[in-house]
C-alpha positions in Angstrom: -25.4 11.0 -7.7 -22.4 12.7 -9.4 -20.1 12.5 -6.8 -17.4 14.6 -8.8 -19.9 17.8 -8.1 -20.5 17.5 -4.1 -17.6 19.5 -2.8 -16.8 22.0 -5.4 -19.0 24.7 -4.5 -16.8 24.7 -1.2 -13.2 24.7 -2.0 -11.6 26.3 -4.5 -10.8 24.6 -8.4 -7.8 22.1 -8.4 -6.5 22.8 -11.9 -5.7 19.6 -13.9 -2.7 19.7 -16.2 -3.0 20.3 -20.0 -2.7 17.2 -22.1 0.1 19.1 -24.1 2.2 18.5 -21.1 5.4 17.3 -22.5 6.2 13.8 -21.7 9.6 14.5 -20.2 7.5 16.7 -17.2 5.0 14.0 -16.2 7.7 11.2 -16.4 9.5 13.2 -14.0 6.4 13.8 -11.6 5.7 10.0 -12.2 9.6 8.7 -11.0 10.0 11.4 -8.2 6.7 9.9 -6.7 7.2 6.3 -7.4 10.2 6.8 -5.7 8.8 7.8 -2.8 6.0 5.3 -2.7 8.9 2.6 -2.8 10.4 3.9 0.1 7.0 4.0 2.0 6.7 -0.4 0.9 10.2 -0.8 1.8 8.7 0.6 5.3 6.2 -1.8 5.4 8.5 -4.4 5.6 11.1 -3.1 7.9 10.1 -6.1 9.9 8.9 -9.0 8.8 11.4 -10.2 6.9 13.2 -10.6 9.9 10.6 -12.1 12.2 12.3 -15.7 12.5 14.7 -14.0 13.8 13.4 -12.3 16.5 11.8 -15.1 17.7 14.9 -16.5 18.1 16.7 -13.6 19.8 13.7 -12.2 22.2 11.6 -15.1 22.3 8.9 -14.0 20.5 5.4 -16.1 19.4 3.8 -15.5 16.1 0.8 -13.2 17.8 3.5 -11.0 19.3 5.1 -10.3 15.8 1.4 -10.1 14.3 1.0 -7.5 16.8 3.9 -5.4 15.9 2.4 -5.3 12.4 -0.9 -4.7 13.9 0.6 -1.3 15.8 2.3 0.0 12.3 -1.1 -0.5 10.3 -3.1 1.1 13.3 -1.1 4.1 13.8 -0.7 4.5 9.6 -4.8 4.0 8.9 -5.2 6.7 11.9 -3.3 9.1 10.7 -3.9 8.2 7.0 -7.5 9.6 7.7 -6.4 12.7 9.4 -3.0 13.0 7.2 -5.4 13.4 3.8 -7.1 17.1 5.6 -3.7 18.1 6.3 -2.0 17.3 2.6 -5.6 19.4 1.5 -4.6 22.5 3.7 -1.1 22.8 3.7 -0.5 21.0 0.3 1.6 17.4 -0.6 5.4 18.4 -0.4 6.3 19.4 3.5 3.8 16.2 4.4 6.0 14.0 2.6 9.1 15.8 4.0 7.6 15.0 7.4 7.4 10.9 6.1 10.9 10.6 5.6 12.5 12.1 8.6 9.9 9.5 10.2 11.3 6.7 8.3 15.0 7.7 9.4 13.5 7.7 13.3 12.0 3.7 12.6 15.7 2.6 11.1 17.4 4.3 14.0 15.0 2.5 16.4 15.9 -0.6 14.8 19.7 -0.4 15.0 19.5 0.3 18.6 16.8 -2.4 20.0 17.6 -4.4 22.2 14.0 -5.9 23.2 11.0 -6.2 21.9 10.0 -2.2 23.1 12.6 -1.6 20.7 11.1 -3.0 17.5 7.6 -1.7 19.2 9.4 1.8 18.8 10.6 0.3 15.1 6.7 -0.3 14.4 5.9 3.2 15.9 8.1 5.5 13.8 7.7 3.6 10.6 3.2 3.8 10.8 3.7 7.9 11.4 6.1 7.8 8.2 3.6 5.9 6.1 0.7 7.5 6.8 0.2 10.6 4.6 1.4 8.5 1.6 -1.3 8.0 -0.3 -2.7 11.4 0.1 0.6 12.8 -0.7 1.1 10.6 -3.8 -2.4 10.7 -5.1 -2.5 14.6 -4.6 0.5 15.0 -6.7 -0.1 12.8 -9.4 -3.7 13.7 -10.1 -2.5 17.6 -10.0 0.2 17.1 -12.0 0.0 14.7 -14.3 -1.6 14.7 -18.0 -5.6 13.5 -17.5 -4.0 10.8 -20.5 -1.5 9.4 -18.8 -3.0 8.8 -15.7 -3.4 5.2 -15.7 0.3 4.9 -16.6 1.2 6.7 -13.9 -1.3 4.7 -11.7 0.4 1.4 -12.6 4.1 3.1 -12.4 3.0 4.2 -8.6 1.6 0.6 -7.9 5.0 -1.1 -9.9 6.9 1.7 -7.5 5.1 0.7 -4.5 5.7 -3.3 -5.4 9.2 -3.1 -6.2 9.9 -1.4 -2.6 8.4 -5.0 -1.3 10.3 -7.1 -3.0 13.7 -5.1 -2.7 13.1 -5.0 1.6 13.8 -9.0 1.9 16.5 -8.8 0.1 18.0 -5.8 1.3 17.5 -7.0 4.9 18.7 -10.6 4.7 21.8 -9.3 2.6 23.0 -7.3 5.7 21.8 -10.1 8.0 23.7 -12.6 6.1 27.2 -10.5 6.1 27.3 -8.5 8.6 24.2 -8.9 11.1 20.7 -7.7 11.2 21.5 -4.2 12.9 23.7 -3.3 9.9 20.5 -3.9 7.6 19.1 -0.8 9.5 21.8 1.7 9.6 22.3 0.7 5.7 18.0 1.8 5.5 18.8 4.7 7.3 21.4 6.0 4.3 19.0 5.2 2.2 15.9 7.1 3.5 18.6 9.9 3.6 19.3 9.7 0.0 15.6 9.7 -0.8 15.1 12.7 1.1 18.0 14.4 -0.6 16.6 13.7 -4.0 13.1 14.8 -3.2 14.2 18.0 -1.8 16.6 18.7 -4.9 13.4 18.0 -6.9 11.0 19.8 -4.7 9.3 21.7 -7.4 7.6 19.2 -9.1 6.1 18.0 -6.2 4.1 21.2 -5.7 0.2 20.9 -5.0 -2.2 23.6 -5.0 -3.9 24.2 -1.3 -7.5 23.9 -1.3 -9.2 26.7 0.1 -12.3 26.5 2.2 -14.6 29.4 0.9 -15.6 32.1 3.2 -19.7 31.6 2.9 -19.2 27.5 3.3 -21.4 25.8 5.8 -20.0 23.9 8.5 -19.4 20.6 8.1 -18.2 21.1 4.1 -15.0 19.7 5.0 -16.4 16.2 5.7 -19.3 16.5 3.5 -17.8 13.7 1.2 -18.1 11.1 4.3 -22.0 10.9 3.4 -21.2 9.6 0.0 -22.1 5.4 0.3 -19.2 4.9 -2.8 -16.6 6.2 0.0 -17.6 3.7 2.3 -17.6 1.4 -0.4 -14.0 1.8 -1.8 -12.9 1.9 1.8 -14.8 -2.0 1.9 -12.9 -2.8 -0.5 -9.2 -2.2 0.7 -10.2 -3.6 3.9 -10.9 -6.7 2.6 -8.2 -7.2 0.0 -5.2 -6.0 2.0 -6.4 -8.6 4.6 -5.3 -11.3 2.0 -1.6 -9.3 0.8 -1.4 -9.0 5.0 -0.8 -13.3 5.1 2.1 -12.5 2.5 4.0 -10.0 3.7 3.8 -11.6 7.4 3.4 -15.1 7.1 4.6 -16.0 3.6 7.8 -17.3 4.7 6.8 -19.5 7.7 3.5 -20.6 6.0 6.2 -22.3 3.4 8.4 -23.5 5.9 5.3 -24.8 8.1 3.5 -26.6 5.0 6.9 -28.2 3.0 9.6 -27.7 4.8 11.5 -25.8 2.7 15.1 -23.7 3.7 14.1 -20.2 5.3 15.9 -18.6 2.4 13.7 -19.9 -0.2 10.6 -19.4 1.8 11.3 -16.0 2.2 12.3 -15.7 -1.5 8.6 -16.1 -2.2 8.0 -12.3 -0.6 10.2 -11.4 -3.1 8.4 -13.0 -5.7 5.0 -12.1 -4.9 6.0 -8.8 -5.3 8.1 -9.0 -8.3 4.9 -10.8 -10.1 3.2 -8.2 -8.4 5.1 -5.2 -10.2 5.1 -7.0 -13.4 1.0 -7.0 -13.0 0.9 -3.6 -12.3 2.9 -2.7 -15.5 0.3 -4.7 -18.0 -2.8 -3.3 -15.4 -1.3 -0.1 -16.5 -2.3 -0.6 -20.0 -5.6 -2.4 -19.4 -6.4 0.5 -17.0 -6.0 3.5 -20.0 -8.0 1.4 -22.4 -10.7 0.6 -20.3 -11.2 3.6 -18.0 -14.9 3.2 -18.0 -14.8 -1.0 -17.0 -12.5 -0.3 -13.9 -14.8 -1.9 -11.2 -14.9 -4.6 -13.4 -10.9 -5.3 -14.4 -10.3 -4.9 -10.3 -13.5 -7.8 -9.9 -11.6 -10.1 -12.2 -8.3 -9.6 -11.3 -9.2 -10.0 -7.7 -11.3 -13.3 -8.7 -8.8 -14.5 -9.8 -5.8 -14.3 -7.6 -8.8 -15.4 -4.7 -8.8 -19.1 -7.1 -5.5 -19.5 -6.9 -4.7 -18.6 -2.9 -7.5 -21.6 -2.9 -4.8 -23.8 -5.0 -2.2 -22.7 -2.8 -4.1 -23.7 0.6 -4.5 -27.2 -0.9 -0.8 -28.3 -0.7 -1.2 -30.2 -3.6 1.6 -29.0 -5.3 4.3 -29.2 -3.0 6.5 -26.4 -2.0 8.2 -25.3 -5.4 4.7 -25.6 -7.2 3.0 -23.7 -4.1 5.3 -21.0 -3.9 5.2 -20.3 -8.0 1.2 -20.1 -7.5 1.6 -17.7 -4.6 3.9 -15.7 -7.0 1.3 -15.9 -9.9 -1.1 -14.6 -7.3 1.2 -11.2 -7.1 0.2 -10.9 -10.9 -3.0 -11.1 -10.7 -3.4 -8.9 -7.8 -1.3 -6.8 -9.6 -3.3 -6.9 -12.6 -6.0 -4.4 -11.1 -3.9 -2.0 -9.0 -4.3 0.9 -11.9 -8.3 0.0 -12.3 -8.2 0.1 -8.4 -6.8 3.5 -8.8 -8.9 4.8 -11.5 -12.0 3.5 -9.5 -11.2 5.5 -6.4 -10.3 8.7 -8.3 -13.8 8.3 -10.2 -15.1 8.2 -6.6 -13.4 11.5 -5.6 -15.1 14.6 -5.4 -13.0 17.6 -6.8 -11.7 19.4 -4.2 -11.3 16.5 -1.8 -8.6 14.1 -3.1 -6.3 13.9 -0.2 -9.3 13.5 2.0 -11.3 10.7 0.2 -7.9 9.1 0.1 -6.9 9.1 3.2 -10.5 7.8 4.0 -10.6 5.3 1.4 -6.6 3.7 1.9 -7.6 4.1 5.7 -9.3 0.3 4.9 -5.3 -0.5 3.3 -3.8 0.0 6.7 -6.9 -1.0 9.5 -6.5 -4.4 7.3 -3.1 -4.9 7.1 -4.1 -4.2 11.1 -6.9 -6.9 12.2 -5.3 -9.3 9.8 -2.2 -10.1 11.9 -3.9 -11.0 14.5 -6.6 -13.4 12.9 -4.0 -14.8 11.1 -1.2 -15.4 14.0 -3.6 -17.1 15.9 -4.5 -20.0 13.3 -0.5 -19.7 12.9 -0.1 -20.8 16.5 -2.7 -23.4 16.2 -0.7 -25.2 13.5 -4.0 -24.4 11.2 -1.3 -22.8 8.7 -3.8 -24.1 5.5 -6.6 -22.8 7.3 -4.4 -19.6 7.2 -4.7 -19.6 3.3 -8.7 -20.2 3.1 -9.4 -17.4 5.1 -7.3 -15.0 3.0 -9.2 -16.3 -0.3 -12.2 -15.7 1.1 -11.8 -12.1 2.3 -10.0 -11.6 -1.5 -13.2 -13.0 -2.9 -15.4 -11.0 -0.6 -13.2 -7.6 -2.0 -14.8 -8.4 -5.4 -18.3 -7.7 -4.5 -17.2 -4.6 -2.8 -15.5 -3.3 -5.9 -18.7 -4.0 -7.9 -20.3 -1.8 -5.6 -18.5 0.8 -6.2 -19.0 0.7 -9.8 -22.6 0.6 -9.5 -22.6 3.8 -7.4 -20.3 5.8 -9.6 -20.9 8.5 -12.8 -19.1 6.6 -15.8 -17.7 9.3 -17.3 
């Protein structure tokens, strides 16, 4: 079934941009988004980085910081799915608008707790900020940008959204280290702020067009797109590979620690470089993803392959802590490697007329895995099972490739 034909009939024509766009405009579109998509990873990480920490202060065990990240990922995928009708009716800009004031609200929370309510609050503020992100960047960029330079600005959004990971641990721990862990927060809250002032300054390039529902359209046209089986199949997909990124951006640090006793700056140095390795992936993916637009299921199936081998390296042990924390890193690339196909492979997915819906839906699986996986993983954390930790996350990472697969089989190459 040509899935790019189900909802048009409905809604009304999304123009796409000419491809004698000049360069300078989409470049701009490109940077004003990826800016915001870094802001919305730094979110992610708003508390992690700091999680040996509060253990320390409030006497906290592994599942009760799992479930912290559990309550950011639940409320995001929630309102993810619901945030991607809203960016349809009332268009992309005042929904990311809405994101940042929410962001300012988690990094207040987090100057002022004092228990663990406080970083619950933290946790609360920052899942409402991230939700409409993907519909809100997705939205933008496929409105806005050249149909050519689309998988460049694919892997700029996923190098964006990488680079906001690896800045967070640093950013954090630099505050921690000279002036407490509060000050990191008030120092996040300036910068949400300065986001926020840039977006607004820039706030015509972020326009989207409104979609329309026709007068004469049935009921039910709205959510028409849910019957498509290559929805539920990208969503599959995220589910199961974000359970894997989930043990990184959690558990990276005290996995390290755990397993070779290494310093918990240099353990939490390995978020960093994930992420970096990451970003780097996502700048070559960029390129792979332009030249081989038609082969996206299958880029994402290596690349995904791939990093699953090496988490199986890592789990091991065999190479000690320096060699296991360069693998993890090299990991990040591969990951990386297939963000842009990823991309491409959802937007093939999309009907016209539904973006921020089938995104919402589809990235939904992002943030119910970054979710469940807390909590599978903090409990083999508490057992000591800290390689056992590792296998599962290969696994799931393995599993993601078949999924992707999938939803190559079931989409119109075009």
């Amino acid at each position: 079934m040509n899935t790019a034909t189900i909802a048009s009939a409905n809604t009304t024509p999304i123009p796409e941009p000419q491809t004698r766009v000049p360069l300078r405009q989409d470049a701009a579109v490109i940077g004003l988004v990826g800016l915001a998509h870094a802001t919305s990873h730094f979110s992610h990480l708003l508390l992690a980085p700091l999680f040996p920490i509060f253990m320390k202060e409030f006497g906290l065990s592994f599942s009760e910081l799992g479930f912290l990240a559990t309550v950011f990922f639940t409320i995001s995928g929630a309102g993810q799915a619901a945030s991607g009708f809203l960016v349809d009716k009332v268009g992309a800009r005042p929904v990311l608008f809405g994101s940042l004031v929410c962001f300012m609200a988690a990094a207040l929370s987090g100057y002022m707790a004092q228990s663990y309510g406080g970083l619950m609050l933290v946790a609360v503020f920052a899942g409402l900020g991230n939700a409409p992100f993907h519909p809100v960047d997705f939205s933008i960029l496929n409105q806005r940008v050249s149909p050519s330079r689309l998988g460049y600005a694919y892997s700029a959004h996923g190098l964006s959204g990488n680079l906001g990971w690896a800045l967070t641990p640093v950013f954090l721990l630099f505050f921690t280290a000279t002036s407490g862990w509060r000050s990191g927060y008030l120092a996040a809250l300036v910068l949400y702020a300065c986001v926020l002032a840039v977006l607004v300054l820039h706030r015509d390039k972020l326009r989207t067009e409104v979609v329309r529902r026709a007068a004469d359209a049935p009921q039910g046209s709205d959510t028409a797109f849910l019957k498509l089986p290559v929805v539920w199949w990208c969503f599959a997909f995220f589910l199961l590979s974000t359970m894997t990124l989930a043990v990184v951006q959690n558990f990276a640090a005290p996995l390290m620690q755990a397993m070779h006793g290494v310093s918990f700056e240099a353990a939490t140095t390995t978020i960093t470089a994930y992420m970096i390795c990451g970003a780097v992936g996502m700048f070559v993916g960029g390129f792979v993803a332009a030249r081989m637009p038609r082969r996206s299921d299958q880029v994402v199936g290596w690349a995904m392959g791939i990093g699953s081998l090496l988490l199986l390296v890592v789990a091991t042990g065999w190479l000690g802590g320096l060699g296991s924390m360069a693998v993890l890193a090299l990991t990040g690339f591969a990951v990386g490697v297939g963000g842009p196909s990823r991309d491409m492979m959802i937007k093939k997915a999309a009907p016209k007329g539904a973006t921020g819906r089938v995104y919402g839906t589809v990235y939904s699986g992002l943030d119910i895995g970054f979710a469940l996986a807390p909590l599978l993983y903090g409990v083999f954390m508490d057992r000591g099972m800290y390689s056992t930790t590792l296998v599962a996350a290969a696994v799931l990472l393995m599993l993601s490739v078949g999924a992707a697969l999938g939803v190559g089989r079931r989409t119109v190459h075009g």
